[in-house]
C-alpha positions as CSV (number, residue, x, y, z in Angstrom):
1,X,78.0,105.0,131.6
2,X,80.6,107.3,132.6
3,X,81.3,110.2,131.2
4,X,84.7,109.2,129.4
5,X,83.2,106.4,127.8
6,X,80.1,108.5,126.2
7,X,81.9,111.1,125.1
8,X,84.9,109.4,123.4
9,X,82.1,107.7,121.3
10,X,80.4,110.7,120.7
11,X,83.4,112.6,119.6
12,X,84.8,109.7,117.4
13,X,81.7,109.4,115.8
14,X,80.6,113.1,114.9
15,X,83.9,115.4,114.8
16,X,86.1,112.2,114.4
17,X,84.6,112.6,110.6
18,X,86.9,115.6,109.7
19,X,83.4,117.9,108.8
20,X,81.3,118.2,112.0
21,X,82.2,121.3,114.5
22,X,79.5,121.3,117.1
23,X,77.4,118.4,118.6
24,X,74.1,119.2,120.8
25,X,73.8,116.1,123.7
26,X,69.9,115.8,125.2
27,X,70.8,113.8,128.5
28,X,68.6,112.6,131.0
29,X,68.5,110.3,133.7
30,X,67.4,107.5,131.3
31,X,69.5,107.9,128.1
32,X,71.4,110.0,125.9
33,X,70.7,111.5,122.2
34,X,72.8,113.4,120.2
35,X,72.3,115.6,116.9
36,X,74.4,117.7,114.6
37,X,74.5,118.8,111.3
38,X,77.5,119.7,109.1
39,X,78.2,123.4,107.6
40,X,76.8,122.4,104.6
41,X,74.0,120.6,105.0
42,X,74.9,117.3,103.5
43,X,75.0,114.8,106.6
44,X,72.8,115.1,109.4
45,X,73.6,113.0,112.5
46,X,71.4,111.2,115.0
47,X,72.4,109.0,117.5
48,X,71.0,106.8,120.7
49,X,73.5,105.9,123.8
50,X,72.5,102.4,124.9
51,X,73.5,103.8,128.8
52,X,72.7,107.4,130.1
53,X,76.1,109.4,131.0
54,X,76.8,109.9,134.4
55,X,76.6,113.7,135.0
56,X,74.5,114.9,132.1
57,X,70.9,114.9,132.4
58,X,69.8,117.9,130.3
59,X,70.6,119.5,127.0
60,X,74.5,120.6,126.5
61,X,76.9,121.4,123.4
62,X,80.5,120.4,122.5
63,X,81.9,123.0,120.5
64,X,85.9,123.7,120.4
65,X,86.0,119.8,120.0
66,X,89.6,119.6,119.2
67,X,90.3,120.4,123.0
68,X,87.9,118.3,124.3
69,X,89.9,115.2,122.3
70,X,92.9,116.7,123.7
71,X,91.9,116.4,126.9
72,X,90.4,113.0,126.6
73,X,93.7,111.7,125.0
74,X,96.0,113.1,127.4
75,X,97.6,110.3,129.1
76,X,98.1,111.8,132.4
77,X,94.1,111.6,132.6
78,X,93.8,107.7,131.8
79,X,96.2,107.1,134.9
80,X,95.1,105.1,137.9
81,X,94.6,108.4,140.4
82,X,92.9,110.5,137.4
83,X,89.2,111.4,138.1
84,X,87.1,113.0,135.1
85,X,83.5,115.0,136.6
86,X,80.5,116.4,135.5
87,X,81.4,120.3,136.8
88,X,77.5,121.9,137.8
89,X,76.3,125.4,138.5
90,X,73.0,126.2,140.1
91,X,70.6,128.0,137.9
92,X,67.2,129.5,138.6
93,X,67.3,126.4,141.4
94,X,68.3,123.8,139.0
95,X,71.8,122.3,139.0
96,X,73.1,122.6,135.0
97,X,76.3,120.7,133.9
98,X,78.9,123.8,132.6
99,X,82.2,121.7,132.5
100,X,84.3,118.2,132.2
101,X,86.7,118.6,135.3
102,X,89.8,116.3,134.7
103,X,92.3,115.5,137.6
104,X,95.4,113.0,136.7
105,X,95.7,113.0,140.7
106,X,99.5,114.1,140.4
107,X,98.8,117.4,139.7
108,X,97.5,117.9,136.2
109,X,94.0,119.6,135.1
110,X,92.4,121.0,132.8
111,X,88.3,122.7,132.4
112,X,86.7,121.6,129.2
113,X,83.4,124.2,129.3
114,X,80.4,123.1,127.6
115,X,78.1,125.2,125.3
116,X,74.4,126.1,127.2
117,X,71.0,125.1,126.2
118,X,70.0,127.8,124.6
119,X,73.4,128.7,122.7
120,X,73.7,124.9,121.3
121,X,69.7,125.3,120.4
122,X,70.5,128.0,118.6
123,X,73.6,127.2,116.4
124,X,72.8,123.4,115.8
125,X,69.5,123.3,114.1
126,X,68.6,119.5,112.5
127,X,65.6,119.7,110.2
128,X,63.0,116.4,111.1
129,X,63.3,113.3,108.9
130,X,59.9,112.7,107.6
131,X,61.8,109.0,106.5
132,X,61.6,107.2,103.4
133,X,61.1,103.9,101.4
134,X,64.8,102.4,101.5
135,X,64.8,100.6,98.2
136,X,68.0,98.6,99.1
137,X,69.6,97.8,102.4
138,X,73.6,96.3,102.7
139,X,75.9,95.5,105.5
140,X,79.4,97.1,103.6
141,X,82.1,94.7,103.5
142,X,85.5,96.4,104.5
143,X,86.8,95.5,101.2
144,X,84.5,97.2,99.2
145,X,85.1,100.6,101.3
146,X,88.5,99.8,100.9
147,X,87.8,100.1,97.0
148,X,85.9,103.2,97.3
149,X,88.5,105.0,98.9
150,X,90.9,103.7,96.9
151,X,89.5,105.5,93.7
152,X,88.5,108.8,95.9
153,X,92.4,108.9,96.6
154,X,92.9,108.5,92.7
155,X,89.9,110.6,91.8
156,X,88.6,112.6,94.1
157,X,90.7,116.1,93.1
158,X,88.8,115.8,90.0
159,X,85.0,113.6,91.2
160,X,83.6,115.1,94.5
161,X,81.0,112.7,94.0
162,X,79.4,109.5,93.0
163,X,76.3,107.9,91.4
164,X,74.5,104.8,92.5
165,X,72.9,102.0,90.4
166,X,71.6,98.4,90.5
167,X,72.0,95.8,88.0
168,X,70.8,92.5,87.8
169,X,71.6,92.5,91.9
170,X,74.6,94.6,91.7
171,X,74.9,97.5,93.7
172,X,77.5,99.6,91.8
173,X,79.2,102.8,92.7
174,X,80.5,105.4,89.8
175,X,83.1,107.8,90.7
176,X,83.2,109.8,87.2
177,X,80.7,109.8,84.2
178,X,80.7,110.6,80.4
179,X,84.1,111.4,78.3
180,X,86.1,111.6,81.0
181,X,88.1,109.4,83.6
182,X,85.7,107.5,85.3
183,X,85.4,104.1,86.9
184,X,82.6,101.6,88.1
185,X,82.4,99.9,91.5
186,X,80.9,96.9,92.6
187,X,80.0,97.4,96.1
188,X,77.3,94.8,96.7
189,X,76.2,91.7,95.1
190,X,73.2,89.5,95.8
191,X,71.2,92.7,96.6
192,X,67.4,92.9,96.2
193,X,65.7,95.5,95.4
194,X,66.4,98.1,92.4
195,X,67.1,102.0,92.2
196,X,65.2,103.4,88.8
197,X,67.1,107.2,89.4
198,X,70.6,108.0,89.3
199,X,71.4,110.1,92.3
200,X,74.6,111.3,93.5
201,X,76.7,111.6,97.0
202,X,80.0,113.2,98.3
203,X,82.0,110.6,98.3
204,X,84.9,112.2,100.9
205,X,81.9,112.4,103.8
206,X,80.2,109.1,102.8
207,X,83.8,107.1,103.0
208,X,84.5,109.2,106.5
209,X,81.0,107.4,107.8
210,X,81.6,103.7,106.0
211,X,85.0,103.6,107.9
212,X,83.9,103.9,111.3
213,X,82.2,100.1,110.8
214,X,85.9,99.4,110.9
215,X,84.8,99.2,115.0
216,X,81.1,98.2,114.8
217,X,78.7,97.5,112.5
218,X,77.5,99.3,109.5
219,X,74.1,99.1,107.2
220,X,73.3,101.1,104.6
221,X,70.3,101.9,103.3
222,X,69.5,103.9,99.8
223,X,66.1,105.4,98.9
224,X,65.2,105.5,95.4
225,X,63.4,109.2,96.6
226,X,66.8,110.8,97.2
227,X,68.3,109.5,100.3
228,X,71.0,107.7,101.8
229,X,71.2,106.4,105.3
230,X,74.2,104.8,107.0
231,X,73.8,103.3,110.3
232,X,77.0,102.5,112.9
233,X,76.3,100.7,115.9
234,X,79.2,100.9,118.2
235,X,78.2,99.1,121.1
236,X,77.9,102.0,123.1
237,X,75.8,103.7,120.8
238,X,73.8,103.3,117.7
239,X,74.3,106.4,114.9
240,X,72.2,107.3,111.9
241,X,74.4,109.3,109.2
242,X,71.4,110.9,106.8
243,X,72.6,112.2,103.4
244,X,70.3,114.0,101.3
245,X,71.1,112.9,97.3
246,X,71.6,115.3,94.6
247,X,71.3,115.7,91.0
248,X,73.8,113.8,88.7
């Protein structure tokens, strides 16, 4: 694929979530992966490109993402004449990708400089996932994550996060607990499959993640060991959202 393509996906789908600053891309001349991690540990991304991108064939970071977005939203760079290119340099006898060269072919540029190997290695570290026993699987419905963030914008100054149970096929969210404001959630029905512990999530990141199958599609699958999963295909790429659970 070309280069625009992957990395508008890429950016929409890790720092397009508000909470992810640096994203490590292993290219080669047969696909694409990409991992990150956020500051604090509570969503680790993987992800698969369905195409290799043109140009990037080893490991590279995006850091400073806000500019890259700039640059990929400028219009002068969607014109007809513009040209967007992998920039290389020749190290130790190997040519390494170092830039995104964009041309509107009327006289606009601009340099977007990638992190190196070793820098990106260094800064974005993603533990292994040993996987788990997902105890219940769903395909969100738009309406239900429309309800979600509905009652994150009415109680999410007060509930940073929420609990998960099942009952009799239910799949029910709970933003708030005990004597306090609180409310209960139906997010799936007809589900099989039963949760026995009550774990929690942050609701702001896992809402972020649920939208994005606005544009694709979206699964999600819980583990009754302490783990949530949410997958997004986009059609360009396919994107694993991990999310450790905590305590209630």
């Amino acid at each position: 694929m070309n280069v625009l393509d992957g990395l508008k996906d890429i950016v929409k789908h890790t720092a397009g979530l508000g909470f992810i600053e640096m994203v490590k891309i292993v290219g080669t001349a047969t696909d694409a992966k990409i991992e990150t991690i956020d500051a604090d540990k509570t969503v680790v991304i993987t992800g698969t490109m369905y195409q290799p991108i043109a140009g990037i064939d080893t490991t590279v970071g995006l850091s400073r993402i806000p500019v890259l977005k700039g640059c990929i939203d400028f219009p002068g760079f969607a014109g007809d004449k513009a040209t967007i290119s992998v920039v290389t340099e020749t190290r130790n006898g190997v040519a390494t990708p170092t830039e995104i060269l964009f041309k509107s072919g009327v006289g606009h540029t601009a340099n977007y400089r990638f992190m190196s190997e070793s820098m990106i290695n260094e800064q974005v570290k993603v533990p292994p996932f040993k996987g788990a026993t997902w105890n219940v699987t769903v395909s969100p419905e738009k309406v239900k994550v429309a309800d979600l963030s509905y009652w994150q914008g009415t109680l999410g100054g007060f509930e940073k996060r929420f609990t998960v149970t099942t009952d009799n096929g239910v799949l029910n969210f709970h933003v708030g607990s005990g004597p306090t404001d609180r409310t209960t959630l139906p997010f799936a029905e007809n589900v099989t499959g039963t949760l026995k512990h009550q774990w929690s999530w942050p609701i702001s990141q896992v809402i972020s993640i649920l939208k994005l199958g606005d544009t694709g599609t979206s699964t999600m699958k819980i583990s009754d060991m302490g783990a949530m999963m949410i997958e997004i295909d986009s059609g360009i790429g396919k994107y694993s959202y991990i999310l450790p659970a905590g305590k209630v």
